[in-house]
Residue, then its C-alpha position, 0 to 999 in steps of 0.5 A: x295862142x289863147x282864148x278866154x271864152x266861147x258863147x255859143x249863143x251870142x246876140x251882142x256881137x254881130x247880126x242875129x244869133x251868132x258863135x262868139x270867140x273873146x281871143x286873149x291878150x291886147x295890149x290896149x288895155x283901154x280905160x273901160x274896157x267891157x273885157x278887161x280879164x282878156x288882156x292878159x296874154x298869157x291867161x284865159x284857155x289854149x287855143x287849139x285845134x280842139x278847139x277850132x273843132x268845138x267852134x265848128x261843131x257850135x256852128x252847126x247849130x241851125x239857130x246860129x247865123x255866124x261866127x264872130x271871133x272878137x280881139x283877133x286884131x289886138x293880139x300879137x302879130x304871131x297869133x295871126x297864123x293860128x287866127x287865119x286857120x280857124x277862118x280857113x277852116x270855117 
């Protein structure tokens, strides 16, 4: 599984001040798209359990509210697995 980018302080995508995961791949590929860079599947950074402890570690932040991971439902249903681990793991 892939990811393209992190933000750690994010105020677009979801209520208050938020950590944001752009997962990469879609196969959409809607006309308009804010993310066109993500729909490469094989693109973007390895999603691993690095990761997964980089995104915890940013959650800590008393500023930050919530954790937003956006594309998760677009990518291939393999990818579910790995999605799910990191939301177990927060």
């Amino acid at each position: 599984m892939r990811y393209n980018k992190i933000r750690k302080m994010d105020i677009s995508n979801g209520p208050g001040v938020r950590v944001s995961i752009f997962m990469q791949g879609c196969a959409f590929n809607c006309k308009n798209c804010f993310n066109p860079e993500t729909h490469n599947f094989q693109g973007g950074k390895e999603f691993n359990d690095e990761t997964i402890n980089r995104v915890l570690e940013l959650c800590e932040n008393e500023n930050v509210e919530g954790l937003s991971i956006l594309r998760w439902r677009t990518n291939a249903p393999k990818q579910y697995r790995r999605n799910n681990k990191t939301c177990k793991s927060i």
